[in-house]
N, C-alpha and C positions, 0 to 999 in steps of 0.2 A: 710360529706359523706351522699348519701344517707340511709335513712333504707332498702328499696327496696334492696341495694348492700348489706349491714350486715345482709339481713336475707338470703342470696345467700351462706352465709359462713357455713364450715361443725364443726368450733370451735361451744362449746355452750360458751354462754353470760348470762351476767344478767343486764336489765334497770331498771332505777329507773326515777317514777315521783314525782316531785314537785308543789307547788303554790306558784303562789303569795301573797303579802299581800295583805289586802282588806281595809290598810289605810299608807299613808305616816310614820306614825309614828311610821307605825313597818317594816317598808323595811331593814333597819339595822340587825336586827337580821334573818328576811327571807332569806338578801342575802348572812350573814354568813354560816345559816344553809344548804342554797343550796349550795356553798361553799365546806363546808366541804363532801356532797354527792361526788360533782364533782371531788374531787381529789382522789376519790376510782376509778375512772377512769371505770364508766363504760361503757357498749357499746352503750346507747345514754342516753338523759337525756326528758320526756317530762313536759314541763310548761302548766299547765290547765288557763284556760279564766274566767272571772267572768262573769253572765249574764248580756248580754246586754252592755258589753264589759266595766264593772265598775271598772275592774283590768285589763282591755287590755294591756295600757303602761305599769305598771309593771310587764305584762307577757312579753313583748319583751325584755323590759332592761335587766328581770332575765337571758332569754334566749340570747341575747348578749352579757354579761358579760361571763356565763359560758362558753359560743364559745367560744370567744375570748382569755378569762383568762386561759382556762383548756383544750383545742383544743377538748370538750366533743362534738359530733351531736348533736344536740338540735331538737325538735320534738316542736312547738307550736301549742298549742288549738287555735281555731277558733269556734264559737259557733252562733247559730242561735236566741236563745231567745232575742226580743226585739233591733238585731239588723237590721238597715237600711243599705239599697244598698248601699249609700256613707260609712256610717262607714268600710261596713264590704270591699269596694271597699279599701279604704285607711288603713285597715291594712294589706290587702295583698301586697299594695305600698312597706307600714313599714318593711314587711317582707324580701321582695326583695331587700331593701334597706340595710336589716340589714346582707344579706346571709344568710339569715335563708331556707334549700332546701325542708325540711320536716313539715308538717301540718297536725293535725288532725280534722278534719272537722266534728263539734258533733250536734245535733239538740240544748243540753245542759237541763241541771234540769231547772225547772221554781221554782225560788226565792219565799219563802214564802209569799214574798207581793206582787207578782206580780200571787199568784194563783185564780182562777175564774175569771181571767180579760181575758177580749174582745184580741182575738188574731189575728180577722180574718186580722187587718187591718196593721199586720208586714210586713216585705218584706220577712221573709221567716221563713219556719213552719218546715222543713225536712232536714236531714243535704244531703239527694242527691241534694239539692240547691245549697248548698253551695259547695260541691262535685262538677256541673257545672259552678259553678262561678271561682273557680281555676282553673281549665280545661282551661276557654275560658279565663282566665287572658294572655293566652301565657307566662308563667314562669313556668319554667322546676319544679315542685314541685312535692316531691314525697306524697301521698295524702294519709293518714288512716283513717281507719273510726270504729267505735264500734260496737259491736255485744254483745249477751248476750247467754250464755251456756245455762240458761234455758230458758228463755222466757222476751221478754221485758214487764215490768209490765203493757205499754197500749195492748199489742197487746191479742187479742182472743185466739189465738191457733199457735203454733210454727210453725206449717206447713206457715202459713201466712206470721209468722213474718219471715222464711227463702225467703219467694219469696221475699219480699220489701227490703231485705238485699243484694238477688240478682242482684238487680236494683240499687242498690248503690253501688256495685263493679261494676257491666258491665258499669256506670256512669262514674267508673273513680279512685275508690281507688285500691291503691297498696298493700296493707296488712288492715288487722281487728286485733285492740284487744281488747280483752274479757274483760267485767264486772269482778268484785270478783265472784267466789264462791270459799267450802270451800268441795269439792266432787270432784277430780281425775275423777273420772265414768262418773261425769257429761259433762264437756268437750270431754271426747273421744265418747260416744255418737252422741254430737252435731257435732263433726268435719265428722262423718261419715254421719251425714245426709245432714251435708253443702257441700260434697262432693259429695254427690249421686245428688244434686241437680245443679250444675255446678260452685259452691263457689272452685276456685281453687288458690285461694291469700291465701299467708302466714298468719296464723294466729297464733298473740302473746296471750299465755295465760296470764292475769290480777291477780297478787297474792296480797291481801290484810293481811299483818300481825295483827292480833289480838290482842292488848297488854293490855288492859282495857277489863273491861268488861260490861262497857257503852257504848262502840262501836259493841257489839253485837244489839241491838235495832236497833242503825243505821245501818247497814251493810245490817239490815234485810228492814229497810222502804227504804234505797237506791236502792237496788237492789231485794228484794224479794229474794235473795239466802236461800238455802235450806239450813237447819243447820245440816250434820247429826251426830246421837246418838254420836259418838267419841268427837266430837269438845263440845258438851251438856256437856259432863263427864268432858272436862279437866275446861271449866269455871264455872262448878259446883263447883271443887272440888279447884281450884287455883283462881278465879273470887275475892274473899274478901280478898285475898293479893297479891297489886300490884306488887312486886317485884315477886314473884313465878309466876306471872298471863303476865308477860312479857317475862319472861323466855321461859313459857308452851307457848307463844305461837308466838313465834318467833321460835320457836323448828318445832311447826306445820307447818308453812306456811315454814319452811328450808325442811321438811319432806315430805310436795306436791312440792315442785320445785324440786327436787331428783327422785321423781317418776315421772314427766314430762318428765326429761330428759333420764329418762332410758327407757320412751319411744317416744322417737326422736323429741322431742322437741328441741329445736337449741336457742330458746333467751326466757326468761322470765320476764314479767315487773311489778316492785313491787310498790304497791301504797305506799311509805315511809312517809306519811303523816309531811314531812319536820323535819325526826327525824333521823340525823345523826348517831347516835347509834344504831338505829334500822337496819340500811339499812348496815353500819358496821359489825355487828354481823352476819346480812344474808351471807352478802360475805365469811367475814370467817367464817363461816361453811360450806363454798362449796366453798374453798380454793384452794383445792388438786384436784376437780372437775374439778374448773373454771382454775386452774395452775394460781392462784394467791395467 
């Protein structure tokens, strides 16, 4: 099924994304643990790309097994860093080959080794590239693309970075979904400016559960999300015990998806960083919500 058609529905949902592995050796346990996401049955499932397409195959197989096995929509990344017109030509082949209907089309992180390198001479720098390259594929794909509640970390000034956002929907994508943050306010904000501006595709908000609190640092150099005071407090005070500091904040990110929906938000998609438990727990607590 399309996502385009699942976000047309007036039920609310919950997605869950996954990865691949980034070596043969661990595909086993990645494709247990996407596995056991996929049988919580949620309303789609999306597979992220490695740069320069180093986990491509394992992101198709991830994403045809779970099809196939769990009859879950599948959403695959497609990503821009470092790759070439034939590559990224033949996995859109793979894609169509696999019935895979849904694609996210990202510009994608530049890899630690591959930072300060000469970029002029890739085949494509901007995920509206890649946006027109499925377009002109002729396959019915339904096409998403990212966005960021506050501001993309290269861009100047948000005003900007909505116009270039604009230009990658009117390009061709069917829904945006959002970056982490960990601010309610800050997305409804953004939704009203992307709206006064002519951004009128469904937008999925992006919920990242907190459960360590070494992934505060990262959360912060990934995305520059804003931390506020509330979220400070709870890994201040649960942050040096894991188990409490999992608890607090699976609680939190259950807490923003609850206040999305109650204000008419329809699907939410959680970055479950391939932790069955985690992605578990969010469900049920938004059981009697979701009428699961």
């Amino acid at each position: 099924m399309k996502i385009s058609q699942l976000l047309k529905q007036d039920t609310l949902s919950l997605s869950f994304e996954v990865f691949p592995p980034k070596l043969q050796t661990n595909f086993e346990s990645v494709r247990i643990a996407t596995q056991r996401i996929a049988k919580l049955q949620p309303s789609f499932m999306s597979v992220t790309y490695g740069a320069g397409g180093g986990t491509s195959q394992y992101t198709l197989d991830i994403a045809r097994n779970l099809k196939e096995e769990y009859n879950v929509p599948m959403l695959a990344h497609l990503t821009c860093v470092s790759s070439s017109k034939e590559t990224v030509h033949a996995r859109i082949q793979d894609m169509i080959d696999a019935g895979i209907g849904n694609v996210m089309a990202l510009r994608g992180d530049i890899p630690a080794h591959l930072e300060g390198a000469e970029r002029s001479h890739w085949d494509y720098h901007y995920a509206i590239e890649l946006v027109r390259e499925l377009k002109e594929s002729g396959a019915d794909f339904c096409i998403g693309g990212a966005c960021y509640p506050e501001i993309h970390p290269e861009s100047g000034d948000q005003k900007t970075d909505i116009r270039y956002l604009k230009e990658k929907v009117d390009a061709g994508c069917d829904f945006l979904t959002t970056q982490m943050f960990f601010d309610n306010n800050l997305l409804y904000n953004f939704l009203y400016k992307i709206r006064e501006a002519g951004i009128t595709v469904p937008i999925i908000p992006g919920i990242m559960p907190i459960t360590n609190a070494k992934q505060v640092d990262r959360a912060i150099k990934l995305s520059g999300s804003f931390m506020p005071q509330r979220f400070k407090s709870l890994v201040d005070k649960f942050g040096h015990d894991p188990a409490a500091m999992k608890q607090a904040g699976i609680a939190y990110a259950t807490d923003q998806i609850i206040d999305l929906y109650a204000n008419g938000i329809t699907n939410v998609h959680v970055y479950s960083m391939n932790k069955p438990d985690i992605a578990a727990k969010i469900q049920s607590n938004l059981s009697d919500i979701l009428g699961k």
